[in-house]
Structure formats: C-alpha cells, structure tokens
C-alpha positions as CSV (number, residue, x, y, z in Angstrom):
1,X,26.8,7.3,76.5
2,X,23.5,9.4,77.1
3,X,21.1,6.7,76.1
4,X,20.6,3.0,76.5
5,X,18.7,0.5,74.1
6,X,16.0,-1.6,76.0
7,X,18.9,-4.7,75.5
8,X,21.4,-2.5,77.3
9,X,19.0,-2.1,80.1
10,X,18.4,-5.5,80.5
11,X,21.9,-6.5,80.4
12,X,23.1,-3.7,82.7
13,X,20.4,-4.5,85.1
14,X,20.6,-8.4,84.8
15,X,17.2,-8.2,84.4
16,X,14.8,-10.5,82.0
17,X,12.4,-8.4,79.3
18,X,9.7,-10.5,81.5
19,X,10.2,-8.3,84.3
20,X,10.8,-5.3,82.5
21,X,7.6,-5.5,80.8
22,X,5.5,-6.4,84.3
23,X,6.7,-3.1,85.3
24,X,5.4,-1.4,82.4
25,X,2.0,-2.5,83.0
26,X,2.0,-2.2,86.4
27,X,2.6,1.8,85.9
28,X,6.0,1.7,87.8
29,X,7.9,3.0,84.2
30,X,6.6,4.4,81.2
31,X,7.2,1.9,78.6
32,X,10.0,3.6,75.7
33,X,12.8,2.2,73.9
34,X,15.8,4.3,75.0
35,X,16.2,5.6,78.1
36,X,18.4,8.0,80.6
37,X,20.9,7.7,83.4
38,X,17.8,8.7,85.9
39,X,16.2,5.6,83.8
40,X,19.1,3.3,84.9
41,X,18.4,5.1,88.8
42,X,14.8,4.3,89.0
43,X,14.9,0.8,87.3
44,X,17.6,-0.3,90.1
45,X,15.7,0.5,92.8
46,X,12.5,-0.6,91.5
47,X,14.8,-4.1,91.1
48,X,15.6,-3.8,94.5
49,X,11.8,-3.6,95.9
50,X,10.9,-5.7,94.1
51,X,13.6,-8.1,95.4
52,X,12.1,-7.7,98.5
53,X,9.0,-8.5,97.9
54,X,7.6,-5.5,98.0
55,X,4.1,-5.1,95.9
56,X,3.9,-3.5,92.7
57,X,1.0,-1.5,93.7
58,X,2.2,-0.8,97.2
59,X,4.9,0.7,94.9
60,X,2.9,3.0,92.5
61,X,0.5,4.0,94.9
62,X,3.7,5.4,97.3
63,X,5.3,7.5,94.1
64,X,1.9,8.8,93.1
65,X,1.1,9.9,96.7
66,X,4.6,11.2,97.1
67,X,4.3,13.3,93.7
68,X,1.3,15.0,95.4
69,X,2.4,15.5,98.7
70,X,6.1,16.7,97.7
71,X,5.5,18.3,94.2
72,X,8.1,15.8,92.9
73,X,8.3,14.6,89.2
74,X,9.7,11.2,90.1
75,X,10.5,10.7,93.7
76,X,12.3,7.2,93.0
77,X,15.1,9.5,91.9
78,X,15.0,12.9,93.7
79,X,14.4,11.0,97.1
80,X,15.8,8.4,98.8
81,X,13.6,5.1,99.2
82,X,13.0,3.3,102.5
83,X,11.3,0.3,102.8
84,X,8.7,0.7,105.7
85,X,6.7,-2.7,106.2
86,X,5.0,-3.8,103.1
87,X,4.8,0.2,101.7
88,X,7.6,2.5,101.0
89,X,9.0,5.8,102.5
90,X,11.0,8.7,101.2
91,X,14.2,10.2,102.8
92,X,14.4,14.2,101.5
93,X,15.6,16.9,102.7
94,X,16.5,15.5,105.7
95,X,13.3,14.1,106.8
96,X,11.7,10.5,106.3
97,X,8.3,10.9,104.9
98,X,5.3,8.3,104.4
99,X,3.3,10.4,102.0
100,X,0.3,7.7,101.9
101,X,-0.6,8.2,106.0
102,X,0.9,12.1,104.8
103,X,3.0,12.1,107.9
104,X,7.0,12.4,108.9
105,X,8.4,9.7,110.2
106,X,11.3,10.3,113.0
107,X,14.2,8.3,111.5
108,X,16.1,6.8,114.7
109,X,18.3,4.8,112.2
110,X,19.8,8.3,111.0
111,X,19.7,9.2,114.7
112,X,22.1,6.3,115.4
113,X,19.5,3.8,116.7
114,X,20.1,0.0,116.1
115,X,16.5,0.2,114.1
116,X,14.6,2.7,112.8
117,X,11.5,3.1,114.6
118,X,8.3,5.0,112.7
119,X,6.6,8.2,115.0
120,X,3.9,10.0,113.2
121,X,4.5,13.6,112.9
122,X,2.3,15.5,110.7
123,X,3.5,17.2,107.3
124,X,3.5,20.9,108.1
125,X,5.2,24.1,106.2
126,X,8.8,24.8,108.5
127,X,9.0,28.1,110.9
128,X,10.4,28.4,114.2
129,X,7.7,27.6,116.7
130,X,6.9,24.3,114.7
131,X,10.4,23.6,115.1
132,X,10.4,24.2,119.1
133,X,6.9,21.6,119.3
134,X,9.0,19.1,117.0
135,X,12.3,19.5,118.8
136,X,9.9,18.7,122.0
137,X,8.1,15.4,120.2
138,X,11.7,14.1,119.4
139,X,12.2,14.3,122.7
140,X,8.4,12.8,124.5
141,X,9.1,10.3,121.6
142,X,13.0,9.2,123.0
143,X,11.6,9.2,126.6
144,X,8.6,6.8,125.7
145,X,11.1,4.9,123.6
146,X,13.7,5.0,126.9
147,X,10.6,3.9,129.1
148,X,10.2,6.8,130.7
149,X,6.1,7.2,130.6
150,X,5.9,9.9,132.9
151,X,8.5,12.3,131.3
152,X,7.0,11.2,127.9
153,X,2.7,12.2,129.2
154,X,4.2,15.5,130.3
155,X,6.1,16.7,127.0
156,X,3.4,15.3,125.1
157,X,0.7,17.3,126.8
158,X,2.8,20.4,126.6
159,X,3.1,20.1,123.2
160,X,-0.5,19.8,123.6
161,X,-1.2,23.3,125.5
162,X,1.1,25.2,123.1
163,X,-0.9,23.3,120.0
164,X,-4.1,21.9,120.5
165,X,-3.6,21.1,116.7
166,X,-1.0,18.7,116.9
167,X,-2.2,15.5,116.0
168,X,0.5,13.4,116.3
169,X,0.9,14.2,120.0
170,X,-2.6,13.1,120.7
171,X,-2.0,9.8,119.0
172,X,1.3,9.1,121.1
173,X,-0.1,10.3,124.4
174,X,-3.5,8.6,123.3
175,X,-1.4,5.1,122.9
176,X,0.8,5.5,126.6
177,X,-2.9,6.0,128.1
178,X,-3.7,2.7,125.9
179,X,-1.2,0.8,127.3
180,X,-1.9,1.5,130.8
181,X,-5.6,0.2,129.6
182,X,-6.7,3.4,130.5
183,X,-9.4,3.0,127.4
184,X,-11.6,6.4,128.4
185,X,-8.6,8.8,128.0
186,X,-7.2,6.7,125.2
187,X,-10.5,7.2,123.1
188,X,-10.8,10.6,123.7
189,X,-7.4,11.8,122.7
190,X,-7.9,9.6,119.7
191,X,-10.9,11.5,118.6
192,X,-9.0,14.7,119.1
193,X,-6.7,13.7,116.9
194,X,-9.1,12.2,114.2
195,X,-10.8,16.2,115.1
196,X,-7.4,17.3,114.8
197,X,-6.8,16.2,110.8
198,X,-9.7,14.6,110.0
199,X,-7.0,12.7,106.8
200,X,-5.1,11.7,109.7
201,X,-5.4,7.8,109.1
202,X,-3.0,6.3,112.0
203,X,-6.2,8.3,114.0
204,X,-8.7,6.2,113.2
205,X,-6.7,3.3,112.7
206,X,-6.0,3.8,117.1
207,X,-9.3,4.8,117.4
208,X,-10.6,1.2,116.1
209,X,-8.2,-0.2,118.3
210,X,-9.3,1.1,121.4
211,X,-12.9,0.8,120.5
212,X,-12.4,-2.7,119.6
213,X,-10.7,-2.8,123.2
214,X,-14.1,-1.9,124.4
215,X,-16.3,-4.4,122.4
216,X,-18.2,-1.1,121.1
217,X,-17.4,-3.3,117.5
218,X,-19.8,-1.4,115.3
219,X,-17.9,1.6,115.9
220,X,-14.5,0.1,115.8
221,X,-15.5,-0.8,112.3
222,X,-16.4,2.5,111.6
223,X,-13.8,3.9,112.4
224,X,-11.7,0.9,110.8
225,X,-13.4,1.3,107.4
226,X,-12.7,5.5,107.5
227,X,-9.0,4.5,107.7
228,X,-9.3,2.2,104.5
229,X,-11.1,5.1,103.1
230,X,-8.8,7.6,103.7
231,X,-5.5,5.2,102.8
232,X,-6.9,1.6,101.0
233,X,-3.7,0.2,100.6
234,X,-3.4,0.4,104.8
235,X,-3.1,-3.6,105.4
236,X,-2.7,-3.5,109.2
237,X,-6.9,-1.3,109.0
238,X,-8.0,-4.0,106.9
239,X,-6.5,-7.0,109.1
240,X,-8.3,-5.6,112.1
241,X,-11.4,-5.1,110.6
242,X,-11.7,-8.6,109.1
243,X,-11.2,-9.5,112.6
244,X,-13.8,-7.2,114.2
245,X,-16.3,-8.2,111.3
246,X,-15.6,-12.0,111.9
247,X,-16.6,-10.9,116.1
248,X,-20.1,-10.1,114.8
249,X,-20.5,-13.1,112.5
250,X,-20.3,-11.0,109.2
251,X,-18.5,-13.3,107.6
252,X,-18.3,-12.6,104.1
253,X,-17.3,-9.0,105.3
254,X,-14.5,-10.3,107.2
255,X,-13.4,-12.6,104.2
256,X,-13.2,-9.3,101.9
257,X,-11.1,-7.9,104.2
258,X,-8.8,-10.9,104.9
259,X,-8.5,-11.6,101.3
260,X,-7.5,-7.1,100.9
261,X,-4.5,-8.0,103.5
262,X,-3.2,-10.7,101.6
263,X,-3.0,-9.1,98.3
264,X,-1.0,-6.2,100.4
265,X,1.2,-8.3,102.6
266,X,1.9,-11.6,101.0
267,X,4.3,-12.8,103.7
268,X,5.0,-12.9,107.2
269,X,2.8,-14.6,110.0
270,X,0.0,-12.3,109.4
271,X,0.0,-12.9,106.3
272,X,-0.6,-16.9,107.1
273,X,-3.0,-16.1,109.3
274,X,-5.0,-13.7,107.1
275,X,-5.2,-17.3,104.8
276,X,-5.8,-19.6,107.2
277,X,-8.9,-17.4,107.9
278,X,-9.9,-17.6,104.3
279,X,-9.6,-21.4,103.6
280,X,-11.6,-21.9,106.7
281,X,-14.1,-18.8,105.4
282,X,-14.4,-20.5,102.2
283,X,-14.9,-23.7,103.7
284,X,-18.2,-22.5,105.9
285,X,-19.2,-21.2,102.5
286,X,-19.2,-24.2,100.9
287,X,-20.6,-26.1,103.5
288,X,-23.2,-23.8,103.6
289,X,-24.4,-24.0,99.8
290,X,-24.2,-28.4,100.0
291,X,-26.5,-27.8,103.1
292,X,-29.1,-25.8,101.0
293,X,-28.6,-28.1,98.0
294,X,-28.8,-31.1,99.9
295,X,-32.7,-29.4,101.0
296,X,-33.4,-29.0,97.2
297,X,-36.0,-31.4,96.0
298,X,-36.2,-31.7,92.3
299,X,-39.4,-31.7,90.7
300,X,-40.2,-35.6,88.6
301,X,-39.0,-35.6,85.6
302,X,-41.8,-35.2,83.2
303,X,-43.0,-38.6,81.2
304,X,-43.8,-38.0,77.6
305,X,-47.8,-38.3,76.9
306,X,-48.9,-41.3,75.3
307,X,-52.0,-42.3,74.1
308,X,-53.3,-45.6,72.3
309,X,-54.5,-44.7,69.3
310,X,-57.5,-47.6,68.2
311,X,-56.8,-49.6,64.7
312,X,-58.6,-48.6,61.8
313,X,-59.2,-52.1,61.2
C-alpha cells in the first residue's frame, strides 16, 4: 500500500482528527489527504514529542533551523530526533546537533554514559586538524566531567593556542574559571568567545551569567537580550533576564520575560516559579491601578438648569 487516506492515518496512529488538525496549523505537517510511508515516519514521532510535552513551536522552529543548517528537506525523517530539554536535537551522520544554538553536541549516551550530557562544539566543515582539536575537546570535556579541573584548563587552553577560533573551548574553560568564582577570567574568555562567533548564543547566554555574578546588571541584560535575539525560543536567556530585570525594579520587563518562559517550558519547577512570579507581578499591577483610581476624584455630576418661568396670568 503506497498511500494512506487521512482515516487510515488516524487509525494507524491512534490518533484523533483533533490532533491531526492542531498540527496542521501549527506548521509541523502540510495539510493533504493521502499521504506516504515517510508521512506515517514523521507523524509518529511528531506523536511522540508531542507526548512529551514538547511545544509545538519549540518543534517547528527546531526543523526549520535544522533544514537551514543541514540542507535537509525534512529532518524528522532523514535524522534521528532527540529530545534536549524543552527543544529538540538531531542525531546524523554520527553527530548530535542543536541546530537553533548551531552547535554539536557531544552525545555521552552513544559514548556509553548513564545520561547524555550536552558540550557545545561549534558546526564546522570536517578535515584533519579540526578533527585532532575535537578529538582533544572530547577529551578536556571527559576530564571536566571526571573532575579533573586541572587536566581539563590545560587541554582546553591548548586547543586554544592551536585555535584562537574555537569558541566552544572558551566557553568550557570560561565556565571551570566560573566555578572557581574566578569572575575576571570567566568574563573575558566569555567575550572571546562571543568575539569568537558573534551567533554563538550559549556565549552570551555565560556572559549574562557571569555579569549578573558581578551585579554589572545592565550589561548582564545586554548581553541576555543578544541571546534572545540571536535564538528567541532560548527559555533558560529569557528566565534569567526576567530575573535580572526584576533586580532593577523593571517590572513589567521582567513579567514579559517570565510570561516568554512559560509559553516555552510549561513544566517543571522553573516553570512554577516563572508563574508564581507572574501572579505576584500581576498582583502589584493591580494594586497599583486601585491605588491611582482610589486618588481619582470625579467631577459633580451636573444638575439640569431650571428656571421659573412667571404666569402669564
């Protein structure tokens, strides 16, 4: 059977036409009334995200930045999908790629880890002595991983002297230095790395961090808000900078920003949190607008003119 009615789909897939049409408008499937094998493919595992919660957008905004980064035509079928937080990844060719932050990620789950933990390695076109510096951030990246801090700043800052241009090592060495609260090194191998690739988002991301670290909060939310830019579907940027807009009092600004993480994660603490800071935003709000009502005074209300009009009598 090379084609299958919209009825067989939703039979196959157990799936109501409800559903099948909130995909359609969401942009996840065109809509049609027959459709392929690879149709049956990409419905499933847009069933399964969607079983896990994952959002609708967060989907579509994954594919299309995938199709751009990878040339593919429909990545939910030429790559493997890997839920990564409240976004998705893409196993291909070996590699595990976030194509929104447009970096690898080093897969320790393939690598026979109990979890796969996410390292940042920049997308880059394969040759030998990109594969060396790799084969040498695998390795800073398993020492940091096994504790070992010291083995971990020396690989990373030999990557570093064979290629000042590689981002990703700035950003790990950057984050051992941050940990120590070493917050001067930390900053400055951040901005390297935001010099590096200026697109680099996880860059300014740690850069707000660190800054925020330092109470310098009108930078950290610069440098906050240039990750949103960069990637506005980045929850964990716009979490932080409702919280470094709600340090300064601006608190409609945070509110934006808490309300932005909710619609991306929807569960989890975080998430709860994000609302609790909303309902109590909300309520200052309110309160606010009875206080300047309460000051209000009404003009009289006008009295209709009268006048007495002497009898003709």
């Amino acid at each position: 059977m090379n084609s299958y009615s919209r009825q067989d789909v939703l039979r196959i897939l157990q799936i109501s036409s409800r559903q099948l049409q909130g995909w359609e408008r969401a942009g996840l499937i065109q809509p049609q009334q027959t459709y392929s094998f690879q149709d049956l493919g990409q419905l499933r595992t847009l069933r399964s995200l969607r079983e896990e919660d994952v959002p609708a957008a967060s989907i579509r905004h994954s594919v299309s930045a995938m199709k751009a980064v990878a040339g593919m035509k429909n990545p939910l079928i030429e790559a493997t999908v890997v839920r990564n937080g409240s976004r998705i990844a893409f196993r291909h060719l070996g590699a595990m790629v976030d194509p929104i932050r447009r970096q690898l990620i080093f897969d320790f789950e393939r690598a026979g880890q109990k979890e796969a933990v996410a390292e940042a390695v920049p997308l880059a076109s394969p040759n030998a002595g990109l594969q060396r510096v790799q084969d040498q951030f695998l390795l800073a990246v398993q020492a940091e991983e096994a504790g070992d801090k010291q083995s971990a700043i020396q690989l990373y800052t030999e990557i570093l002297n064979a290629d000042p241009g590689y981002a990703a090592a700035y950003i790990n060495l950057g984050t051992i230095f941050f940990h120590l609260r070493q917050y001067g090194r930390a900053e400055e191998l951040y901005r390297k790395a935001t010099q590096a690739d200026p697109e680099y988002v996880l860059a300014f991301f740690d850069l707000g961090n660190v800054l925020d670290e330092l109470e310098r909060y009108d930078e950290s939310i610069e440098a906050y808000r240039h990750a949103t830019q960069l990637a506005p579907r980045y929850a964990d940027a716009h979490y932080n900078l409702a919280l470094a807009y709600e340090r300064k009092g601006e608190r409609r600004d945070a509110l934006r920003h808490w309300q932005a993480y909710v619609r991306l994660d929807r569960t989890g603490p975080w998430a709860d949190h994000a609302r609790i800071q909303i309902r109590k935003l909300l309520g200052r709000e309110k309160l606010a607008i009875a206080w300047r009502t309460d000051r209000f005074v009404a003009p009289a209300p006008r009295r209709a003119g009268l006048s007495v009009v002497p009898s003709e009598e």
